[in-house]
PDB file with one MODEL, atoms N, CA, C and O in Angstrom:
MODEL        1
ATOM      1  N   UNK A   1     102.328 123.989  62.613  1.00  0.00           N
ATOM      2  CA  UNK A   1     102.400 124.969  63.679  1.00  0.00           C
ATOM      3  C   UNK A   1     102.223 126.369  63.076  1.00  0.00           C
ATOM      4  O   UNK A   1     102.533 126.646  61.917  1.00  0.00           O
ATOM      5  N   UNK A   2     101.907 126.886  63.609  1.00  0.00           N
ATOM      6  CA  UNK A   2     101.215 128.456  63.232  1.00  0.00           C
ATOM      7  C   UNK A   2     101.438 129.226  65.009  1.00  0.00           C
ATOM      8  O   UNK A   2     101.478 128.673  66.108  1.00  0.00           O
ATOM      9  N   UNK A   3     101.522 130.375  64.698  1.00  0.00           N
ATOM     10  CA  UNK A   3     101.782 131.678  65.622  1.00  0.00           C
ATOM     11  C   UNK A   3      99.947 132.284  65.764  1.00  0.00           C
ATOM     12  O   UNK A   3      99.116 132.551  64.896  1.00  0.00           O
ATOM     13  N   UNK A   4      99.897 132.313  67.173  1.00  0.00           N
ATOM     14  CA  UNK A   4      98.557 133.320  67.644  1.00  0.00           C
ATOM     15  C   UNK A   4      98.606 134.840  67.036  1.00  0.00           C
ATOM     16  O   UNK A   4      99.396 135.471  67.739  1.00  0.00           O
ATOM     17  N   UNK A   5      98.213 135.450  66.280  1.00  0.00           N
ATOM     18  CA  UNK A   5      97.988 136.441  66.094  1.00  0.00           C
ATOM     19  C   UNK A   5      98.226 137.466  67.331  1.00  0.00           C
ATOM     20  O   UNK A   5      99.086 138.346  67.305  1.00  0.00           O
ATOM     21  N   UNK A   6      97.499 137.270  68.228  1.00  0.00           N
ATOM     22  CA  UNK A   6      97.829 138.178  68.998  1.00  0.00           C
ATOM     23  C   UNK A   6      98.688 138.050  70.070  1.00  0.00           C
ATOM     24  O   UNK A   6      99.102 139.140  70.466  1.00  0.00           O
ATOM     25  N   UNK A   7      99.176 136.903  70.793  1.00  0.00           N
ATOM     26  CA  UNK A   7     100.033 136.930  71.964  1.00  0.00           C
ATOM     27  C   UNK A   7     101.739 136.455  71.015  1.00  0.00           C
ATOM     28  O   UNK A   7     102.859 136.746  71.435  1.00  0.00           O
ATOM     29  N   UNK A   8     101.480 135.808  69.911  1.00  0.00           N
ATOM     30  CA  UNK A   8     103.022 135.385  69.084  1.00  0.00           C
ATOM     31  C   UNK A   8     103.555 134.008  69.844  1.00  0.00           C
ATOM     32  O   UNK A   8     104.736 133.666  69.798  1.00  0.00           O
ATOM     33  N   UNK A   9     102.644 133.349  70.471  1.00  0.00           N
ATOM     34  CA  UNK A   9     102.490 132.288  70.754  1.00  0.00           C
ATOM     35  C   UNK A   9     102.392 131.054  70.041  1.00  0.00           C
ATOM     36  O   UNK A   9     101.269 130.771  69.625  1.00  0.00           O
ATOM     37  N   UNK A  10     103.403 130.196  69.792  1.00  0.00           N
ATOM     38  CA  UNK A  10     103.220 129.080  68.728  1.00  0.00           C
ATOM     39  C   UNK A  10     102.342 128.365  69.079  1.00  0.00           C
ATOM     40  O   UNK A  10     102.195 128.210  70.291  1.00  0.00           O
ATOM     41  N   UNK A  11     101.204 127.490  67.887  1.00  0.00           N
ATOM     42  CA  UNK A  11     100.103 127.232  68.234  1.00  0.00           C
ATOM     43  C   UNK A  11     100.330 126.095  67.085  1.00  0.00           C
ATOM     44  O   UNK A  11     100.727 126.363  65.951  1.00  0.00           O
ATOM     45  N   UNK A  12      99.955 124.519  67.650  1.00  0.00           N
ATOM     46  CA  UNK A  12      99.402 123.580  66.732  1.00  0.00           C
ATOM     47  C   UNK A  12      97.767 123.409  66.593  1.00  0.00           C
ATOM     48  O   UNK A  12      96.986 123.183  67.517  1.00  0.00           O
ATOM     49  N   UNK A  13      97.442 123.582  65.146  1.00  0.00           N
ATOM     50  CA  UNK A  13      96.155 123.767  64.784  1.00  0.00           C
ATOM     51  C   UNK A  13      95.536 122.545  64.831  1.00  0.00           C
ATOM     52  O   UNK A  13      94.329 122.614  64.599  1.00  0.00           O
ATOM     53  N   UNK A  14      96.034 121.268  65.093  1.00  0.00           N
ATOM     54  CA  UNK A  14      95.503 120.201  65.630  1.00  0.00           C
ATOM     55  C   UNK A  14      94.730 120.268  67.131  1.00  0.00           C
ATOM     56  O   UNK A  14      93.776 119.572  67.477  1.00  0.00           O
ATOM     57  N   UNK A  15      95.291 121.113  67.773  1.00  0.00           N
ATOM     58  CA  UNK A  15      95.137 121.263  69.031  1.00  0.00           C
ATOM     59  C   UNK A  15      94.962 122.397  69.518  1.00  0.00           C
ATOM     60  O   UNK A  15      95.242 122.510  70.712  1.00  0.00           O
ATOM     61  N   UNK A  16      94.371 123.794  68.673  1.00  0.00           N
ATOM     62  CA  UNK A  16      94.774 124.740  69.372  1.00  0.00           C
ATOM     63  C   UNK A  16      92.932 125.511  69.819  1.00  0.00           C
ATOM     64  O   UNK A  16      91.907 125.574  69.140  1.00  0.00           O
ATOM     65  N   UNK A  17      93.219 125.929  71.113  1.00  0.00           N
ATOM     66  CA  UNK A  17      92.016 126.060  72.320  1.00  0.00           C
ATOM     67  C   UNK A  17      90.831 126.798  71.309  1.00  0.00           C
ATOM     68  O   UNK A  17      89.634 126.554  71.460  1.00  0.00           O
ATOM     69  N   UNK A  18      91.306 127.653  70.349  1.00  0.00           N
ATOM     70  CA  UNK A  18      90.176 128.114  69.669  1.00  0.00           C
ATOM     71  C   UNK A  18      90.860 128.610  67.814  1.00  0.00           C
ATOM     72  O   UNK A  18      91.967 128.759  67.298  1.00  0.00           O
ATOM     73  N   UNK A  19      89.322 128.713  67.346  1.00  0.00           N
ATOM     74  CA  UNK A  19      90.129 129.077  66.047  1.00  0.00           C
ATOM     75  C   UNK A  19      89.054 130.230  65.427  1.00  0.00           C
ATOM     76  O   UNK A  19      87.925 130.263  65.917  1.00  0.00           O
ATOM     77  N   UNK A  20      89.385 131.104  64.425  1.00  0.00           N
ATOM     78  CA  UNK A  20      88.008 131.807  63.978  1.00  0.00           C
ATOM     79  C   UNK A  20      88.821 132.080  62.356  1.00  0.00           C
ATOM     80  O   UNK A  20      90.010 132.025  62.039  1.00  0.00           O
ATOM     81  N   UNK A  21      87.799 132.330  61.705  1.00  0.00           N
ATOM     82  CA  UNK A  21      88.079 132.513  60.240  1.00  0.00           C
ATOM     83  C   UNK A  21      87.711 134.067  60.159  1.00  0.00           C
ATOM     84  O   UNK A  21      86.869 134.624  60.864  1.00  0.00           O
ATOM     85  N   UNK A  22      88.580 134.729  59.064  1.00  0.00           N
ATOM     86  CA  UNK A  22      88.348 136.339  58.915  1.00  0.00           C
ATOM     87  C   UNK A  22      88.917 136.426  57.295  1.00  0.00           C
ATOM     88  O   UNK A  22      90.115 136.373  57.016  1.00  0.00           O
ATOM     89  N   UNK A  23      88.271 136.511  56.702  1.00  0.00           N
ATOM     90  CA  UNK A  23      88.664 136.853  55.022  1.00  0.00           C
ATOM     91  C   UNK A  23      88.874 135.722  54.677  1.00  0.00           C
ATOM     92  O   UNK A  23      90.047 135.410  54.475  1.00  0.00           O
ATOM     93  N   UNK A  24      88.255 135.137  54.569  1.00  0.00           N
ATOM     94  CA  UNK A  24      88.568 133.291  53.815  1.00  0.00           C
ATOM     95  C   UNK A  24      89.469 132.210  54.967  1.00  0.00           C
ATOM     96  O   UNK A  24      89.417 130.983  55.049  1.00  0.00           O
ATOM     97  N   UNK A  25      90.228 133.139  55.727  1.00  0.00           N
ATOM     98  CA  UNK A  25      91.576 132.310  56.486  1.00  0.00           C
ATOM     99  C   UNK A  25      91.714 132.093  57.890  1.00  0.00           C
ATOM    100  O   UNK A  25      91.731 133.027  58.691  1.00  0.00           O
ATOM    101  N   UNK A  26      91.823 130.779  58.246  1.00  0.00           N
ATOM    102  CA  UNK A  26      91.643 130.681  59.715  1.00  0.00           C
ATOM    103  C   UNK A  26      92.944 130.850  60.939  1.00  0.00           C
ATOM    104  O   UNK A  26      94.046 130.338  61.135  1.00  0.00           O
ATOM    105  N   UNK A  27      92.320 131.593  61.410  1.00  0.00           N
ATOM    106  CA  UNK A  27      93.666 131.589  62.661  1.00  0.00           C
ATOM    107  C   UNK A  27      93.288 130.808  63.998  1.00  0.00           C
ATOM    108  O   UNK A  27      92.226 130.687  64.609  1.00  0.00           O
ATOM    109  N   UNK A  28      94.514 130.351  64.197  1.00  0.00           N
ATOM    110  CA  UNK A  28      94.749 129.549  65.358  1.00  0.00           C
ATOM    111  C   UNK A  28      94.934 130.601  67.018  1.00  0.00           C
ATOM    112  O   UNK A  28      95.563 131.659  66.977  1.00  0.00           O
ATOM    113  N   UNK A  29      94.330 130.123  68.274  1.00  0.00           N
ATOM    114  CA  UNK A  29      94.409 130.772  68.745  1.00  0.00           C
ATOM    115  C   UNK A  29      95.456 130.099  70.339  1.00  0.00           C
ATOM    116  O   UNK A  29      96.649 129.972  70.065  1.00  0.00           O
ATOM    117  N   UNK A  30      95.330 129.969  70.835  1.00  0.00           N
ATOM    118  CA  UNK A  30      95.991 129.407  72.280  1.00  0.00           C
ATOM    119  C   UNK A  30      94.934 129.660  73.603  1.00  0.00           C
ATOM    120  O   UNK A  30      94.967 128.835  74.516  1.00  0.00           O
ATOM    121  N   UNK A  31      94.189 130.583  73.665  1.00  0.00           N
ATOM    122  CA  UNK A  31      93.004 130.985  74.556  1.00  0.00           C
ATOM    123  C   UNK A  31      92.222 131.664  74.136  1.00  0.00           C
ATOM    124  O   UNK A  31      92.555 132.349  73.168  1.00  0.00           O
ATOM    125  N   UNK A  32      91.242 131.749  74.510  1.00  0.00           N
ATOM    126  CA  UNK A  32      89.741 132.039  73.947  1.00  0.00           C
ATOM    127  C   UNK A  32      90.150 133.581  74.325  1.00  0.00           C
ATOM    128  O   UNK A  32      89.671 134.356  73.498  1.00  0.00           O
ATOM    129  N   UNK A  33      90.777 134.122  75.174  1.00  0.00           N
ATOM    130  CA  UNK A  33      90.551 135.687  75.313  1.00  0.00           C
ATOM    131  C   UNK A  33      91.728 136.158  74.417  1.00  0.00           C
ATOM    132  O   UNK A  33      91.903 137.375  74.459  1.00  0.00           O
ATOM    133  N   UNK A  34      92.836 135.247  73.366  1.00  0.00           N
ATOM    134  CA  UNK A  34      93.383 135.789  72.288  1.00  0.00           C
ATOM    135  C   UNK A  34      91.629 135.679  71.008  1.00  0.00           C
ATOM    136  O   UNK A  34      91.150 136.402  70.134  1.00  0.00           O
ATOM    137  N   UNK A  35      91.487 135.158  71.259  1.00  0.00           N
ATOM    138  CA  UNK A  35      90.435 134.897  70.048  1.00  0.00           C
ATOM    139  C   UNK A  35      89.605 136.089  70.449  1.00  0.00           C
ATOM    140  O   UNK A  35      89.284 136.876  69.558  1.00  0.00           O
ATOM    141  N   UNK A  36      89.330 136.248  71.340  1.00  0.00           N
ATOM    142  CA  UNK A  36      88.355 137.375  71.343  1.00  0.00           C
ATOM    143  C   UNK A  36      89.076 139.021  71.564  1.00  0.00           C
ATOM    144  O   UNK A  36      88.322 139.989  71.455  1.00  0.00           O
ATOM    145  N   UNK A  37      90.009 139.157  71.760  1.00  0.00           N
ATOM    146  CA  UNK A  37      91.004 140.018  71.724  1.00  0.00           C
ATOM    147  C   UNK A  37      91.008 140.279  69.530  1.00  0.00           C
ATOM    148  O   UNK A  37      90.955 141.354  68.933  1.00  0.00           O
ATOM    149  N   UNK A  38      91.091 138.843  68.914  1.00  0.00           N
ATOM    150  CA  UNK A  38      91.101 139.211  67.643  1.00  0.00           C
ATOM    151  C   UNK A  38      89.875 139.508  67.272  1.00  0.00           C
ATOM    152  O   UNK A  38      89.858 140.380  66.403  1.00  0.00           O
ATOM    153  N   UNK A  39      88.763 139.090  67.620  1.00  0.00           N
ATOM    154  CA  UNK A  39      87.529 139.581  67.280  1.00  0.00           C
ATOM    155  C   UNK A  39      87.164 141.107  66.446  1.00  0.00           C
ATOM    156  O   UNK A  39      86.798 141.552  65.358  1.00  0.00           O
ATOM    157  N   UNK A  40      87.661 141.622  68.188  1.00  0.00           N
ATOM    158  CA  UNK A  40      87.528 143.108  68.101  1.00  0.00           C
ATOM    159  C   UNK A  40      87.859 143.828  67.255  1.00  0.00           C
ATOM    160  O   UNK A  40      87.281 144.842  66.862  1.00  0.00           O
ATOM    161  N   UNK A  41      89.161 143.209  66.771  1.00  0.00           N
ATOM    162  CA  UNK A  41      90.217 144.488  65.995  1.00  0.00           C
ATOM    163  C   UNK A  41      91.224 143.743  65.003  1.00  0.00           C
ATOM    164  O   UNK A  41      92.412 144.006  64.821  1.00  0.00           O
ATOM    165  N   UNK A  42      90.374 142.655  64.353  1.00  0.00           N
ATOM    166  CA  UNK A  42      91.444 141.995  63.514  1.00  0.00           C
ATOM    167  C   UNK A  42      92.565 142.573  62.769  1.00  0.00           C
ATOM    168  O   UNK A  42      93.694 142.169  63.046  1.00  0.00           O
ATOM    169  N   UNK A  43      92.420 143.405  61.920  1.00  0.00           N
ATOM    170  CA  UNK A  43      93.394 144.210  61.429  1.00  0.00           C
ATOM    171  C   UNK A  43      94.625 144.678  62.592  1.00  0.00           C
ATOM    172  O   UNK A  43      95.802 144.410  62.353  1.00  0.00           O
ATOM    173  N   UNK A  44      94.387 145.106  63.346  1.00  0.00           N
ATOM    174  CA  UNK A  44      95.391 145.341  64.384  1.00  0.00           C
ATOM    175  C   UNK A  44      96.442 144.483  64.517  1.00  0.00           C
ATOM    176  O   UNK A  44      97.656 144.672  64.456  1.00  0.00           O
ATOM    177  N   UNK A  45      95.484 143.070  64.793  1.00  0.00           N
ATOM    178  CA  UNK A  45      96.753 141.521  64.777  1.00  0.00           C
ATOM    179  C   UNK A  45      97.323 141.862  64.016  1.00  0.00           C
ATOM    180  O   UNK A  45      98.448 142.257  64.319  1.00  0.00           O
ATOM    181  N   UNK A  46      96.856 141.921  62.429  1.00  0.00           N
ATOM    182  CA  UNK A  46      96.933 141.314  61.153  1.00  0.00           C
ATOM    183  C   UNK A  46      98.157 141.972  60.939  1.00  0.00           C
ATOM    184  O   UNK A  46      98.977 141.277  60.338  1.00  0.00           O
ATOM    185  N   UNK A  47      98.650 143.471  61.351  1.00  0.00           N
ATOM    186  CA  UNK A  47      99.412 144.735  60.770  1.00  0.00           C
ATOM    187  C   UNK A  47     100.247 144.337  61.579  1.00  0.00           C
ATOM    188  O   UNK A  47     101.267 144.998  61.386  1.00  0.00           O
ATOM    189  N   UNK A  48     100.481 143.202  62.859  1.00  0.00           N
ATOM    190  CA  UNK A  48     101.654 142.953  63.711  1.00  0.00           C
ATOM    191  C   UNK A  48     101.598 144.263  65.022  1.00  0.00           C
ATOM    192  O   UNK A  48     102.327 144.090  65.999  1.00  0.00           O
ATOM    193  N   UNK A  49     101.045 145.051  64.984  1.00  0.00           N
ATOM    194  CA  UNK A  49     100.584 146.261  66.315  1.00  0.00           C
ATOM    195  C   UNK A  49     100.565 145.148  67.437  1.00  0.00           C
ATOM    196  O   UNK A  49     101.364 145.518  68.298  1.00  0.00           O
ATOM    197  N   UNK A  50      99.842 143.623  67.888  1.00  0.00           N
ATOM    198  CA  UNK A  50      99.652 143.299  68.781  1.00  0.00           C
ATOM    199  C   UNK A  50      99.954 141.939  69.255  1.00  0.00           C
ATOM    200  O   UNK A  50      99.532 141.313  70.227  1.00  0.00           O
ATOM    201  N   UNK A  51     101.203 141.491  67.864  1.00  0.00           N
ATOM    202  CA  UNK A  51     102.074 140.282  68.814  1.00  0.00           C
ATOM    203  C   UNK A  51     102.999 140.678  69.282  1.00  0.00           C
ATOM    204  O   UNK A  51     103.582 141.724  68.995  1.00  0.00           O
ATOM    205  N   UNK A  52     103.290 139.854  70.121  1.00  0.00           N
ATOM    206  CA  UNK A  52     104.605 139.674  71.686  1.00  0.00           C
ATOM    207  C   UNK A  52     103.883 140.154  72.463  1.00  0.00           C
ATOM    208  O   UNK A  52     104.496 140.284  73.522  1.00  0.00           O
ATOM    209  N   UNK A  53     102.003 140.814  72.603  1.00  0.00           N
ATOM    210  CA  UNK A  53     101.733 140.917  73.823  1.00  0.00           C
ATOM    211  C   UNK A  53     101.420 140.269  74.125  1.00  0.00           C
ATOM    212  O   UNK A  53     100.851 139.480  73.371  1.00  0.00           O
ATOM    213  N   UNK A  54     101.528 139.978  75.754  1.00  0.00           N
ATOM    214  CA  UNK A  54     101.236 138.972  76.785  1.00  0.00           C
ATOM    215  C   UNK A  54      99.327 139.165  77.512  1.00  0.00           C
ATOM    216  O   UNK A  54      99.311 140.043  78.374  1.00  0.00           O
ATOM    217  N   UNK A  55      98.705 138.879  77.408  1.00  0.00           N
ATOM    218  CA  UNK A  55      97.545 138.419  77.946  1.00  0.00           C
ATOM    219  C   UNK A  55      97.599 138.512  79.645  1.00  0.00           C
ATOM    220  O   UNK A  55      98.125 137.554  80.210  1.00  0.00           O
ATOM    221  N   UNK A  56      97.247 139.263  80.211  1.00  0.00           N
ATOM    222  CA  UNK A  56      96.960 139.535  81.623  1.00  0.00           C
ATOM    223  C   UNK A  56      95.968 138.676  82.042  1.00  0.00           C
ATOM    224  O   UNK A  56      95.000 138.984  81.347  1.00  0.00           O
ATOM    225  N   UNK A  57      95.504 137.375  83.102  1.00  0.00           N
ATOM    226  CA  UNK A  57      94.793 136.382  83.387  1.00  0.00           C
ATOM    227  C   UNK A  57      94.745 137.348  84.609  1.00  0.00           C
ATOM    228  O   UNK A  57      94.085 137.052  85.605  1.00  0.00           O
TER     229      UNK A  57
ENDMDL
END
């Protein structure tokens, strides 16, 4: 189990909706609009600025 970068959402990487690699290392995601939310601004995740936010659907 691993945490979404951006929502702080626990995520099994067996199963998780998307994944992307950034500097050698892959992160697990829970929805494709956290994955693309990390796209943009990886470092942002990375520095903790953008977990515990919640994703507006």
């Amino acid at each position: 189990m691993t945490k979404d970068p951006v929502c702080g959402m626990v995520v099994d990487e067996k199963t998780a909706v998307a994944q992307y690699e950034y500097k050698g290392k892959v992160y697990y995601f829970c929805a494709q609009s956290c994955k693309m939310a990390f796209q943009k601004d990886p470092e942002k995740y990375l520095q903790g600025k953008g977990e515990g936010m919640r994703m507006q659907m």
